[in-house]
C-alpha positions as CSV (number, residue, x, y, z in Angstrom):
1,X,13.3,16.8,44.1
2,X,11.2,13.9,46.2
3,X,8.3,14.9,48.1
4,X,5.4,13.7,49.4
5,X,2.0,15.1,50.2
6,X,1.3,18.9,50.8
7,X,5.0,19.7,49.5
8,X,7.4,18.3,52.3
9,X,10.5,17.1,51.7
10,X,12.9,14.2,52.4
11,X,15.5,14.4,54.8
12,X,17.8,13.1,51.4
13,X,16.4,16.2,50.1
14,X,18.4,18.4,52.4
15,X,21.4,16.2,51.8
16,X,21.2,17.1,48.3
17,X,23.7,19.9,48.3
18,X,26.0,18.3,50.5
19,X,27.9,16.3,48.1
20,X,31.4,15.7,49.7
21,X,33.2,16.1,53.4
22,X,37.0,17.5,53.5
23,X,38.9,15.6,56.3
24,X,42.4,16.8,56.8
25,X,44.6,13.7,57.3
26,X,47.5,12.9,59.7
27,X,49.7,13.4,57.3
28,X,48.7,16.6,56.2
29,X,46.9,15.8,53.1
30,X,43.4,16.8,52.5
31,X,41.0,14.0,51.6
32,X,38.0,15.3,50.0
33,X,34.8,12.0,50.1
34,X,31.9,11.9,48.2
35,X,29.0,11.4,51.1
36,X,26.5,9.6,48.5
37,X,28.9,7.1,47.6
38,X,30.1,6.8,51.4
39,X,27.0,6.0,52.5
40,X,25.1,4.2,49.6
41,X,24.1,0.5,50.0
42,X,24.7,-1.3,47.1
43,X,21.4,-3.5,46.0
44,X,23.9,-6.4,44.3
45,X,23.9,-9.2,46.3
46,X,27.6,-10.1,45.9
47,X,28.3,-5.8,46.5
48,X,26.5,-6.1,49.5
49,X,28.3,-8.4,51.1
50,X,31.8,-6.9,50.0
51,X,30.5,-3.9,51.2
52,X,29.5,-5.4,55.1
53,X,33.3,-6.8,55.1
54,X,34.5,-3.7,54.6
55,X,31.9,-1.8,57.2
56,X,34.2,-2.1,60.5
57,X,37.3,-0.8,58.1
58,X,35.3,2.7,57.3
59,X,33.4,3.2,60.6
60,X,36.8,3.2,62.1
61,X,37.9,5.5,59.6
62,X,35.5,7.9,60.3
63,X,34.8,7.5,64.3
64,X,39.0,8.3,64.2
65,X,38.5,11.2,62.4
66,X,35.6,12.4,64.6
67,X,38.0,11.8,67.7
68,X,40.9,14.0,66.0
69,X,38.3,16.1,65.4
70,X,37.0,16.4,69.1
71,X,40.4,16.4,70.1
72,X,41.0,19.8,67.7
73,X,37.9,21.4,68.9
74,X,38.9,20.9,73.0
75,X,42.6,22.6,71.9
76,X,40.7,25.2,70.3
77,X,38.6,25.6,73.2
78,X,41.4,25.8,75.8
79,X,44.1,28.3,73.6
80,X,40.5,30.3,73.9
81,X,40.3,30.2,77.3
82,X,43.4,31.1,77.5
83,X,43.7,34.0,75.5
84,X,40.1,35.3,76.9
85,X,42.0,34.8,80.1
86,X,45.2,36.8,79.5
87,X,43.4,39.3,77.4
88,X,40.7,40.1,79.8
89,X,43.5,41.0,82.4
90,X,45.7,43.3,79.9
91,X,42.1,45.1,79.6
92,X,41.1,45.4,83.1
93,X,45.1,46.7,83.9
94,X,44.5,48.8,81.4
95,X,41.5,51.0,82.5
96,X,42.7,50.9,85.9
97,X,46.0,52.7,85.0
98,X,43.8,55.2,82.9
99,X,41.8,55.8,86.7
100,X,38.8,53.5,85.5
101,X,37.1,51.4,87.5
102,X,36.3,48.8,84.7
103,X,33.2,47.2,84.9
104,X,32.1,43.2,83.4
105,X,30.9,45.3,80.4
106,X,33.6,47.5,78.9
107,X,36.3,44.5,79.7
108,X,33.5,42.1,77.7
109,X,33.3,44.8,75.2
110,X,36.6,45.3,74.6
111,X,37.5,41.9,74.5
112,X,34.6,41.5,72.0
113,X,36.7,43.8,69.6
114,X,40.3,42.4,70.2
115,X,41.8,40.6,66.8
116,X,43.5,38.1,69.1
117,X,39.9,37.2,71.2
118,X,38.4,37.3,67.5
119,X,40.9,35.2,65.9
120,X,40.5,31.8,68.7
121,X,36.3,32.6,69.0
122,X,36.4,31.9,65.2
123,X,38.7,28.9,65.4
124,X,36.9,27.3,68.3
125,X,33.2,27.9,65.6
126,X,35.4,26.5,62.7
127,X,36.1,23.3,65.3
128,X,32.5,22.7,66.1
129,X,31.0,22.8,62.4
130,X,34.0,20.3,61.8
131,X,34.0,18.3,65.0
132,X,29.7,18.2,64.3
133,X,30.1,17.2,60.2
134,X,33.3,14.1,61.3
135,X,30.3,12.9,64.0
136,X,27.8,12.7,62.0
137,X,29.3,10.9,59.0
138,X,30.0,8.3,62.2
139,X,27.1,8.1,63.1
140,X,25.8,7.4,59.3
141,X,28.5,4.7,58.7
142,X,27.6,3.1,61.8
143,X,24.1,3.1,60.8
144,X,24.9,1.7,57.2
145,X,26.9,-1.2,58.7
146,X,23.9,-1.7,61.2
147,X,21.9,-1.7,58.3
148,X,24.0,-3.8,55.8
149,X,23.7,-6.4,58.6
150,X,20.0,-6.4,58.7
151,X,19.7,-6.7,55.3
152,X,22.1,-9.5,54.7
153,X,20.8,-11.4,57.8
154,X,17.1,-10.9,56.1
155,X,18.4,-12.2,53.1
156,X,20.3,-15.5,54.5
157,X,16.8,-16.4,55.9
């Protein structure tokens, strides 16, 4: 493990146990990508530059699978909504045709402990971790390709 003085560690450090990213594909096939090797920068001269060419090929790659992603988490987000929605009703009918007056709490509370409510809460988390993991290997590939740039444009000159 790197570090530096009084015992702090890289930010590669952290990285160190995230070794691949599962992407679910269109067509229903799981793709499972070594990070390291997605994002490494090859020091070969001739690599290098086969690796720039095909920069724009894999930041595409991954900013579409951050967009399917986004677009997964919204879905998630409305079906949520709407199951919150219908659920909190059912509750609030339900205590008043027990002669309740139901207050924000007990419908909250209840809906806090229905499987259905449960079920789309932990979807819509699921979503987010995915949605946040797609977006940042973006953000890395489009800082590799800024980067393989750079260094080939310090190299011509």
């Amino acid at each position: 493990m790197k570090t530096f003085r009084n015992d702090h560690l890289y930010a590669e450090d952290h990285l160190a146990g995230f070794e691949a990213v599962t992407v679910l594909l269109e067509n229903g096939e799981e793709a499972c990508l070594n990070v390291a090797r997605e994002v490494r920068i090859p020091s070969d001269p001739d690599k290098m530059i086969e690796a720039a060419r095909r920069a724009p090929a894999r930041l595409a790659f991954w900013a579409y699978q951050s967009e399917r992603a986004f677009t997964s988490l919204r879905k998630a987000e409305r079906e949520a909504n709407r199951v919150e929605g219908y659920t909190y009703q059912v509750y609030r009918r339900m205590y008043e045709n027990e002669g309740e007056t139901p207050t924000e709490g007990m419908i909250r509370a209840a809906l806090d402990q229905d499987p259905k409510v449960r079920k789309v809460r932990i979807a819509v988390s699921s979503r987010k971790s995915e949605y946040g993991v797609l977006r940042s290997m973006r953000d890395v590939m489009e800082h590799r390709a800024w980067m393989l740039r750079a260094l080939l444009q310090h190299r011509e000159t």
